[in-house]
N, C-alpha and C positions, 0 to 999 in steps of 0.2 A: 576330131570332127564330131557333130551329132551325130546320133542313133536316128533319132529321126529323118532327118537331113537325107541318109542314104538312102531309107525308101522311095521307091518310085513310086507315080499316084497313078492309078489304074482309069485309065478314060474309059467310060460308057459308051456303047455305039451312037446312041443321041448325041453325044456332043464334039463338040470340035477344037482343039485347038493348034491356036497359034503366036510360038512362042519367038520372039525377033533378040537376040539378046540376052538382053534383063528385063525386058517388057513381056505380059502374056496378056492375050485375049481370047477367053471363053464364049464360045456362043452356044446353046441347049434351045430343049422345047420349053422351059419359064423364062428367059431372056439372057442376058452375055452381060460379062464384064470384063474388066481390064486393070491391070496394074504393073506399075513399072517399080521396079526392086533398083539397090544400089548397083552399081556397075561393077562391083566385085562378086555380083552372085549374076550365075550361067544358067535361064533353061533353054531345055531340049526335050523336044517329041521324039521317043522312040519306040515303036512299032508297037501304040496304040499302049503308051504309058509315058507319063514326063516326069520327065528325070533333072533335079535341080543339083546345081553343082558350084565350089565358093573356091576361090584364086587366093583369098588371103587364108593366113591361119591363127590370127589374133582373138582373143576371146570375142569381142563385138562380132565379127565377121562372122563365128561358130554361131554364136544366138541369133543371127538377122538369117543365117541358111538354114536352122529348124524353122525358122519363123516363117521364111520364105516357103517353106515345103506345106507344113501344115493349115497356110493362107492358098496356096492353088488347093487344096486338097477339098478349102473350105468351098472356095469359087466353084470347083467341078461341082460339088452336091448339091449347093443352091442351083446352078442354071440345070441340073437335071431334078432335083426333088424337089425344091426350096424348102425355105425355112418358118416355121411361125412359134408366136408364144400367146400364150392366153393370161390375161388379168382379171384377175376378180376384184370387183368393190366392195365391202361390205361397212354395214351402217345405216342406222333408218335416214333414211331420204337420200343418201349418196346415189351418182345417179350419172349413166350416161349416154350423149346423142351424137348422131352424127351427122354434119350440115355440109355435105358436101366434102371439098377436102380439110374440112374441121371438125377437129372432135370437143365439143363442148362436154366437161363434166360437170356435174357438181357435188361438191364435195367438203361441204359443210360451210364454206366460206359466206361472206357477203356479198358474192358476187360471183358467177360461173366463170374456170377458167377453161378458155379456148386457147388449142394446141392446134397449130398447122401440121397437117401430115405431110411429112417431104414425098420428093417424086421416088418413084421406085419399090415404095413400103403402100399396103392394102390393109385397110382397118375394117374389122365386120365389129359391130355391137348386135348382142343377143341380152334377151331378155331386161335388158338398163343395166345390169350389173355385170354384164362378160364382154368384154372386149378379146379381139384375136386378132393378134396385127404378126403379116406374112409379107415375105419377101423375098429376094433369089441373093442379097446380102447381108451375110450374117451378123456381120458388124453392125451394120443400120440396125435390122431389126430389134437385136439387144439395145443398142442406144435408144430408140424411140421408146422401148419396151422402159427400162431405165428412168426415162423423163418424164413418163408420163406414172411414174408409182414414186419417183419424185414427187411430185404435187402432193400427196397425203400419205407417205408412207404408213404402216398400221402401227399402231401405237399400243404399246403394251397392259394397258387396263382393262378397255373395253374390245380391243381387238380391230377396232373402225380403221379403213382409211385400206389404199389399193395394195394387195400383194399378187405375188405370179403365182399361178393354179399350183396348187402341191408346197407353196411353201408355208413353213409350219412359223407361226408367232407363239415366242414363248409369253406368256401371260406372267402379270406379278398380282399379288395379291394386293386390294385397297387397303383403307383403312377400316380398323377394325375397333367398334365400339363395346369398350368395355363397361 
């Protein structure tokens, strides 16, 4: 069986759950979530920790009950802490706004591109160039975070174009006139 699998996940007084099954529903002071696993993986609340547990013992079954343990693990800290990431743009004129549930950028193109922000995920822009997009799941957050440094990711000459705060771009050197 996993190593991970056997830990139990520690509930917080804020939050609550409830597990029917293979189905869990979280609810916290950022908001609840819900997810239902295969019918071969078991949770259970037991005195104020949930305890996840797998009927098969086929390799699949092994990786879907760590997987399953470390996804409620991820749900309790979003609906009690949540989650955010911050991007930075960098490049003269890269640049971006927010119009409501859209985040227009631009980013060197001929045109700005507009990203819908799904429900659930909160975008702040600071300064034109800092974006912080927050949410209570973790999976979204990463995926928006993702698509939207998709659009220009930074490019190794000049450096231009959206990366996540702290990440380092190796740089090559141009060309060089002899």
């Amino acid at each position: 069986m996993s190593r991970i699998g056997k830990k139990p996940v520690v509930v917080p007084k804020e939050v609550t759950v409830t597990a029917k099954g293979s189905s869990v529903s979280i609810k916290g002071p950022k908001g609840e979530l819900s997810r239902t696993f295969p019918p071969y993986i078991g949770v259970a609340v037991e005195g104020g920790q949930v305890v996840v547990s797998c009927s098969r013992e086929d390799k699949e079954s092994r990786a879907v009950y760590g997987t399953a343990r470390s996804l409620i693990a991820n749900m309790i800290e979003g609906v009690h802490k949540g989650y955010s990431k911050d991007l930075e743009i960098h490049g003269v004129g890269f640049r971006a706004a927010l119009q409501g549930r859209k985040l227009v950028l631009s980013l060197g193109f001929s045109h700005p591109v507009e990203y819908m922000v799904p429900e659930g995920i909160t975008v702040k822009v600071a300064d034109n160039t800092n974006i912080n997009i927050s949410g209570v799941d973790n999976q979204l957050v990463g995926e928006v975070s993702a698509r939207i440094r998709a659009f220009r990711p930074p490019e190794p000459y000049k450096g231009k174009g959206v990366r996540i705060k702290g990440e380092h771009v190796r740089r090559k050197a141009g060309k060089t006139v002899a």
